[in-house]
Residue frames as a rotation matrix with the C-alpha (Angstrom) as fourth column:
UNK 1
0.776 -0.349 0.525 12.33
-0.219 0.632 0.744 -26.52
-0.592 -0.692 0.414 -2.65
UNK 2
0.167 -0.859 -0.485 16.21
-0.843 0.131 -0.522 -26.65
0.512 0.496 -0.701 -4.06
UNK 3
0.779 -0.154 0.608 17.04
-0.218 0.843 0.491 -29.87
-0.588 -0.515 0.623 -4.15
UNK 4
0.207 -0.819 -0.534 20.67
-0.956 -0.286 0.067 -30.97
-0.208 0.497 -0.843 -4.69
UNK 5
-0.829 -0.545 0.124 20.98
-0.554 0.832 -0.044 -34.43
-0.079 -0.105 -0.991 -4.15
UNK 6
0.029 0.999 -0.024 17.54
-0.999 0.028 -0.044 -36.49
-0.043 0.025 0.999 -5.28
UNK 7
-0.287 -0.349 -0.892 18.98
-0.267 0.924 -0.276 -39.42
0.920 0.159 -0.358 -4.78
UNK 8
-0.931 -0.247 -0.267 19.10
0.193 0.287 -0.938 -39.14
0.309 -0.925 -0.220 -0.84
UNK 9
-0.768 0.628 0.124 16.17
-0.632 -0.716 -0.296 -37.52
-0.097 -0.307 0.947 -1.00
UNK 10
-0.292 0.060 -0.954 14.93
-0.703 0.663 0.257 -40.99
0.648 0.746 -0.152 -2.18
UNK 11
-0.245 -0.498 -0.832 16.51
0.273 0.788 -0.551 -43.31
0.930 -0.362 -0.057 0.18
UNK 12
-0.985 0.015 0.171 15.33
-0.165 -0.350 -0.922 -40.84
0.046 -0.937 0.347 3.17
UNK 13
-0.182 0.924 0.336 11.89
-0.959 -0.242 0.148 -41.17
0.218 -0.295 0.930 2.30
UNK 14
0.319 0.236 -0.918 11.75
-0.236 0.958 0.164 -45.12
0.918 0.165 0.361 2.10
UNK 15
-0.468 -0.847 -0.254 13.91
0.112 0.228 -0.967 -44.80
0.877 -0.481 -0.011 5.11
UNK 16
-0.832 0.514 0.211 11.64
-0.391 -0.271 -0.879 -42.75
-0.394 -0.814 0.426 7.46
UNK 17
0.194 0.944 -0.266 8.44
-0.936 0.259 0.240 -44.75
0.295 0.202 0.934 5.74
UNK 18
-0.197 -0.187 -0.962 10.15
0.028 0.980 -0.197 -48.06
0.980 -0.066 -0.187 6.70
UNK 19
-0.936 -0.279 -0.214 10.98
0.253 -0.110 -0.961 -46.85
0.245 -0.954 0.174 10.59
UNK 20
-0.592 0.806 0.015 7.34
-0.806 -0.592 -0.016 -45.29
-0.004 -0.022 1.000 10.39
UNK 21
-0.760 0.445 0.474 5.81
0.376 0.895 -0.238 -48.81
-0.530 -0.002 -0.848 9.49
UNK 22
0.194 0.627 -0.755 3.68
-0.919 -0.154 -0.364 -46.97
-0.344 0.764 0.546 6.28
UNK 23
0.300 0.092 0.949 2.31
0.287 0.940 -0.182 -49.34
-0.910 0.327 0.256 4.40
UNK 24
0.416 -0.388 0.823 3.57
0.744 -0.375 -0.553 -46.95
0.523 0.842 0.133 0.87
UNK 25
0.269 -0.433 -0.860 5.24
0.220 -0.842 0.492 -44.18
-0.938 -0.322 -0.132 0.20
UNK 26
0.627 0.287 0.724 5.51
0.774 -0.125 -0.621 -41.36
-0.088 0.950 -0.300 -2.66
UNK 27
0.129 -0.973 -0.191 8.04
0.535 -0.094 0.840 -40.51
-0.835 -0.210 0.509 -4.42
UNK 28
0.755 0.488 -0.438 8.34
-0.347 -0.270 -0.898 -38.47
-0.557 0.830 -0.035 -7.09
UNK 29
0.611 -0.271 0.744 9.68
0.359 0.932 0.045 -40.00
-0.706 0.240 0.667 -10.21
UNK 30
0.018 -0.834 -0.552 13.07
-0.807 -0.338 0.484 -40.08
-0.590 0.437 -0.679 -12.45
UNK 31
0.544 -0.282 -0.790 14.46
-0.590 0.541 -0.599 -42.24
0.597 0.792 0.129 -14.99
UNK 32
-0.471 -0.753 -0.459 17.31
-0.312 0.629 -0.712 -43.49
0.825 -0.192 -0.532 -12.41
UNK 33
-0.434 0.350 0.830 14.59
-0.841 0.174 -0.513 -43.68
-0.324 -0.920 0.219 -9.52
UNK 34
0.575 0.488 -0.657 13.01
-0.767 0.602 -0.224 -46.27
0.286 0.632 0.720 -11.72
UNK 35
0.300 -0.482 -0.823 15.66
-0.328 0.758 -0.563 -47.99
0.896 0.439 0.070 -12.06
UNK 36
-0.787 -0.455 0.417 16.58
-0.594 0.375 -0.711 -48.21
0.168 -0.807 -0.566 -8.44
UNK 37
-0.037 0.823 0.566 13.10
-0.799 0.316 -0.512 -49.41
-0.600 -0.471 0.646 -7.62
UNK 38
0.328 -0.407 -0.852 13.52
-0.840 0.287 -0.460 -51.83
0.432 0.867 -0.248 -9.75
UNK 39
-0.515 -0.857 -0.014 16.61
-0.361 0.232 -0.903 -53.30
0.777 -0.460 -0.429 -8.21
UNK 40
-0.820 -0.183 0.542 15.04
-0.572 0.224 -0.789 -53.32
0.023 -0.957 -0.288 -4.86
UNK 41
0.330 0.907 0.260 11.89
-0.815 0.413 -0.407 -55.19
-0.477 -0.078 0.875 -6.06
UNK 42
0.817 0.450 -0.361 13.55
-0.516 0.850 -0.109 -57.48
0.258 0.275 0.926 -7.58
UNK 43
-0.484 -0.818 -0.309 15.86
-0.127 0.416 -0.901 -58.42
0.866 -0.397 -0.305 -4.82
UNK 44
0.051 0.770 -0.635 12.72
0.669 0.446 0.594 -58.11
0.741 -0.456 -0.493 -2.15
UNK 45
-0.846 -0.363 -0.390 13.29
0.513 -0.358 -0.780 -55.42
0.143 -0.860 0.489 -0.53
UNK 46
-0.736 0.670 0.098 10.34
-0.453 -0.379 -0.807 -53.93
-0.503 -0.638 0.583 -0.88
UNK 47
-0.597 0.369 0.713 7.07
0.161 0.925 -0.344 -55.91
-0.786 -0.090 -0.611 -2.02
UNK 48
0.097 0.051 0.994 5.66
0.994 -0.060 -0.094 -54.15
0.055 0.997 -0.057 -5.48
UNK 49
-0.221 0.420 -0.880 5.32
0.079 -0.892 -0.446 -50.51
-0.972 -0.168 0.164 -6.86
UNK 50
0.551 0.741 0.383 3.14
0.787 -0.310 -0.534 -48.58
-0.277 0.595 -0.754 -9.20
UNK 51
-0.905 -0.424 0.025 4.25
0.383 -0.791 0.478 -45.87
-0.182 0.442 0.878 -11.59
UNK 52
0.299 0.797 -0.525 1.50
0.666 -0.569 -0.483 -42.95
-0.684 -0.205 -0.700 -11.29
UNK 53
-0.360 -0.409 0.839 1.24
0.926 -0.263 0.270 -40.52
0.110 0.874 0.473 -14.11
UNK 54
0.044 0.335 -0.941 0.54
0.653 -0.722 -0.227 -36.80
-0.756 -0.605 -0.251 -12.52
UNK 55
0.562 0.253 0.787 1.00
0.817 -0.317 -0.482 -35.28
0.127 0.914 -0.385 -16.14
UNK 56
0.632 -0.738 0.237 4.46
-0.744 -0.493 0.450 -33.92
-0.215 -0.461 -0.861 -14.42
UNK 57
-0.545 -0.822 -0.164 7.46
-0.808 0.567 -0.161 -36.43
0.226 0.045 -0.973 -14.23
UNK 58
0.226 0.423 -0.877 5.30
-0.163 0.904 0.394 -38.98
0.960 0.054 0.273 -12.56
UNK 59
0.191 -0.046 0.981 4.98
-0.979 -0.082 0.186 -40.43
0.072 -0.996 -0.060 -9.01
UNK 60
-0.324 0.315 -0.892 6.29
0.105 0.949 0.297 -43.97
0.940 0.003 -0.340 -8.27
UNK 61
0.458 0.523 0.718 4.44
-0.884 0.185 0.429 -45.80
0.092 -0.832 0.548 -5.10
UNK 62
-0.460 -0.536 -0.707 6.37
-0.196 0.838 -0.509 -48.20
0.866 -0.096 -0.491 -3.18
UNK 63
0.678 0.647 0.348 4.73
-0.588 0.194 0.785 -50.41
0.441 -0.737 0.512 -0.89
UNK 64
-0.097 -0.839 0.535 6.75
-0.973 -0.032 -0.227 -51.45
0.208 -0.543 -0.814 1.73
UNK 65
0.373 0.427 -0.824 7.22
-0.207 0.904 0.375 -54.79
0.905 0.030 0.425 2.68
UNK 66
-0.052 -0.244 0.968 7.77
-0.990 0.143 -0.017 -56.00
-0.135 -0.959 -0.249 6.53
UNK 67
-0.931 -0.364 0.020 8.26
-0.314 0.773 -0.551 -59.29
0.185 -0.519 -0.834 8.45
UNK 68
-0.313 0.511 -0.801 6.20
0.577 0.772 0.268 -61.70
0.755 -0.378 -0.536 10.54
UNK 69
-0.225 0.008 -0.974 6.88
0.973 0.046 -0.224 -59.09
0.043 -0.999 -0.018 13.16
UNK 70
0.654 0.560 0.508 6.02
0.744 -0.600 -0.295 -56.15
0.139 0.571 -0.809 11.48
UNK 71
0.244 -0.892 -0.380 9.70
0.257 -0.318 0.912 -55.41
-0.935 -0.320 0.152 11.01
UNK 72
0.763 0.070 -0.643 10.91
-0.576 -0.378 -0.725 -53.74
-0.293 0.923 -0.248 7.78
UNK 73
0.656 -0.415 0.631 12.92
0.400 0.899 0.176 -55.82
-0.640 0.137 0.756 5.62
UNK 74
0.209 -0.795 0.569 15.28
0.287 -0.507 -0.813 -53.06
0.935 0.333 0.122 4.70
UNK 75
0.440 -0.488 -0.754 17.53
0.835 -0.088 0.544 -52.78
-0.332 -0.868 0.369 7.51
UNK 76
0.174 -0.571 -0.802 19.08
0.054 -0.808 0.587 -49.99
-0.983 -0.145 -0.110 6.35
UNK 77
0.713 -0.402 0.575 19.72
0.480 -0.319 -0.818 -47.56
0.512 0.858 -0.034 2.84
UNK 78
0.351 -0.667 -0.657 23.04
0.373 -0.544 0.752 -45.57
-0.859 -0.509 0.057 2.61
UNK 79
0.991 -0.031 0.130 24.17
0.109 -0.366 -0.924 -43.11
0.076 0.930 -0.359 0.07
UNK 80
0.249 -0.968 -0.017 27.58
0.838 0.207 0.505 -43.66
-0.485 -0.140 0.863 -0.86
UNK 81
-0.765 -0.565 -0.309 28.15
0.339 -0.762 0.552 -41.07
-0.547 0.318 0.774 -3.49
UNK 82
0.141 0.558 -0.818 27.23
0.637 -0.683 -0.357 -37.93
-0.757 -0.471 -0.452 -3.28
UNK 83
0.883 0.289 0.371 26.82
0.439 -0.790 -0.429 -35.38
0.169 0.541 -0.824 -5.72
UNK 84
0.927 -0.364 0.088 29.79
-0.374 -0.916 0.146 -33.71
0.027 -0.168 -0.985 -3.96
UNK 85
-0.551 -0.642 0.533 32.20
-0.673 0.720 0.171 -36.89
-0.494 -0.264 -0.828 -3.61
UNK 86
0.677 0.606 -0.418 31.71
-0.725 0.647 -0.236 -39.59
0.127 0.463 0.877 -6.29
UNK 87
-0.125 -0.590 0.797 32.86
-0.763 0.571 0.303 -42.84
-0.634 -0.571 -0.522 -5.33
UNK 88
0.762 0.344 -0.549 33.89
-0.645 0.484 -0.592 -45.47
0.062 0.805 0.590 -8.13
UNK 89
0.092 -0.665 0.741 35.10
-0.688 0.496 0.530 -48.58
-0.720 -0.559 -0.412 -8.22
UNK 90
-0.525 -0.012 -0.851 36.55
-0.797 0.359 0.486 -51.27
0.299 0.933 -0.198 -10.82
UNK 91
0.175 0.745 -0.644 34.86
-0.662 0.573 0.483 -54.80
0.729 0.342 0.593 -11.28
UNK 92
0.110 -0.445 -0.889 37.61
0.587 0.750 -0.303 -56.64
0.802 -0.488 0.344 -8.81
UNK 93
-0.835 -0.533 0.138 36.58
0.312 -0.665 -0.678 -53.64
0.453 -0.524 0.722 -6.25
UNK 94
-0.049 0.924 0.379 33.26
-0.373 -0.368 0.852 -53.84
0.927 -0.100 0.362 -5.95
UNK 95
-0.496 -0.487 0.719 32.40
-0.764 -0.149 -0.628 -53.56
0.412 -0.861 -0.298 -2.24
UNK 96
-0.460 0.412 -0.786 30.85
0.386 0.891 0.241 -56.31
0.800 -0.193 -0.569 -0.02
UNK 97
-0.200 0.461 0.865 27.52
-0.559 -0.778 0.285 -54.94
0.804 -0.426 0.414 2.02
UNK 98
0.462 0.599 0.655 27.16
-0.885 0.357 0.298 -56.68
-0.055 -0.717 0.695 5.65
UNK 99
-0.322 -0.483 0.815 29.15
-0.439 0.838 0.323 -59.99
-0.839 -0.254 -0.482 4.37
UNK 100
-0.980 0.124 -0.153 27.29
-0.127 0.197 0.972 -60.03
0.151 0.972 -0.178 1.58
UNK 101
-0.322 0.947 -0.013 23.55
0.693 0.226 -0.685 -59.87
-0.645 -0.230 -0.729 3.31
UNK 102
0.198 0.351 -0.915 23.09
-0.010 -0.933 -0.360 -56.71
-0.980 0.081 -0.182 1.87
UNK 103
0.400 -0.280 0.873 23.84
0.914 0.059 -0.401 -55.40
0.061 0.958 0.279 -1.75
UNK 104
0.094 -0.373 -0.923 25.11
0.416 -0.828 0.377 -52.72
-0.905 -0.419 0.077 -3.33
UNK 105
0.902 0.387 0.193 23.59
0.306 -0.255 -0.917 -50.67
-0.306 0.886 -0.348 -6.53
UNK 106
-0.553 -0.833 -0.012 26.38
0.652 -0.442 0.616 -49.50
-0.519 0.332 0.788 -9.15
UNK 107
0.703 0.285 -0.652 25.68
-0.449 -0.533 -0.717 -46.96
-0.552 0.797 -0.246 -12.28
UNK 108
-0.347 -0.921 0.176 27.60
0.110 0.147 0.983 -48.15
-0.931 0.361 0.050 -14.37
UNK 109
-0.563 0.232 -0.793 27.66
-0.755 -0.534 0.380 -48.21
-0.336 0.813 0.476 -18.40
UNK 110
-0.726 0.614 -0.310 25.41
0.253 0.657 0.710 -51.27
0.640 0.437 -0.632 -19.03
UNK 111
0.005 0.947 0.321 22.98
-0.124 -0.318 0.940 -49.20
0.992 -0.045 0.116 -17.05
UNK 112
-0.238 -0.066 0.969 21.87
-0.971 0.038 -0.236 -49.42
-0.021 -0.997 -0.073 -12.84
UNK 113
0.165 0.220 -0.961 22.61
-0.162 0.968 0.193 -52.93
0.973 0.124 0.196 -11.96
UNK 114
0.984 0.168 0.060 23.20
-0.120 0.379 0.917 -54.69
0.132 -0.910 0.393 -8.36
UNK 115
-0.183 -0.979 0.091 26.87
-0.895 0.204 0.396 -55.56
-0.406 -0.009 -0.914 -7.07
UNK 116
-0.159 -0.280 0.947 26.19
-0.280 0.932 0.229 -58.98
-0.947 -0.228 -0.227 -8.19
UNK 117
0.968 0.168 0.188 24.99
0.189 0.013 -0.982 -58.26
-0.167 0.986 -0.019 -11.95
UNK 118
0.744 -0.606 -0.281 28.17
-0.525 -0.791 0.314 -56.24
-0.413 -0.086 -0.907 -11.52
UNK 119
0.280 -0.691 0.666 30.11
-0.747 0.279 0.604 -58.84
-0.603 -0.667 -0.438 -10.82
UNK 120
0.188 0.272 0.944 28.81
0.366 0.872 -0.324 -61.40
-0.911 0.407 0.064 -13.51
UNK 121
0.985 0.165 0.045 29.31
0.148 -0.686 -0.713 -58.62
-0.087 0.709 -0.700 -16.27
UNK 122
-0.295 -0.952 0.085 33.14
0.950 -0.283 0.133 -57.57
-0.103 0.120 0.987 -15.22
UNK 123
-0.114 0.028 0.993 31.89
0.609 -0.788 0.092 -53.94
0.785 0.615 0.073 -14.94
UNK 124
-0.291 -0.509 0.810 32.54
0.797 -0.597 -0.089 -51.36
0.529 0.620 0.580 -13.16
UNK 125
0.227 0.786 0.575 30.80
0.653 -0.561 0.509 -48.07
0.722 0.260 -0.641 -11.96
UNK 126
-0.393 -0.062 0.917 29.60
-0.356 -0.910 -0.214 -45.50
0.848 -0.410 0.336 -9.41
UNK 127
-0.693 0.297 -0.658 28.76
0.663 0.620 -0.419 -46.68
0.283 -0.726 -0.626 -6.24
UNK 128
-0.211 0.903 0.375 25.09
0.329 -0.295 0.897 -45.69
0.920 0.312 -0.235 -5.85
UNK 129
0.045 0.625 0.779 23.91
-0.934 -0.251 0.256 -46.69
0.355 -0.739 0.572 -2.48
UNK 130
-0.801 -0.148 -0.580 24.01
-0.063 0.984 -0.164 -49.81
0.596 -0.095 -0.798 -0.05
UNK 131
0.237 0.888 0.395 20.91
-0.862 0.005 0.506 -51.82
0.448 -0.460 0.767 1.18
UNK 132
-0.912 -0.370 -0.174 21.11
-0.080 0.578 -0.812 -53.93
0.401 -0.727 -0.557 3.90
């Protein structure tokens, strides 16, 4: 399996495991996949995960988190830049996701932070992905 982009390849699985109504979902694991997961646990998007050690890279497990109505509480991932089209932006450019319901992840050089670490920092980056 040639993967080119393991970012999207990311954001689709959480995507079709959200729309699916799994209660997890495995992923297999990076240094920056960390770090998104992270991010989205501690902003609530999804409700804990678990770093598995397969004596390979590693597997993380995200458990999904839903509503009252057993709605997912990620409305929606989007990869902005792409492997083929990188999209960067300065500190007084960082975008605004939904009005500001949403977020938006940066790379940037103090590491993967939110638009709003961004913002508090003055820094910078790649625009990652927006969650909403």
């Amino acid at each position: 399996m040639c993967m080119t982009d393991p970012i999207a390849d990311y954001l689709t699985r959480i995507r079709n495991a959200a729309q699916a109504q799994h209660r997890k979902v495995d992923i297999p694991a990076s240094n920056f996949k960390r770090s998104l997961t992270r991010i989205l646990k501690e902003y609530g998007y999804i409700k804990d995960y678990l770093l598995i050690d397969d004596r390979k890279s590693g597997i993380i497990r995200i458990y999904l988190k839903y509503d009252e109505e057993g709605m997912s509480v990620i409305g929606g991932l989007k990869r902005i830049s792409t492997p083929g089209l990188r999209k960067y932006v300065k500190s007084t450019a960082i975008p605004r996701v939904r009005n500001n319901l949403g977020m938006s992840i940066l790379s940037t050089p103090r590491g993967i932070i939110s638009d709003r670490d961004a913002k508090k920092l003055k820094v910078g980056g790649e625009v990652v992905c927006y969650v909403w």
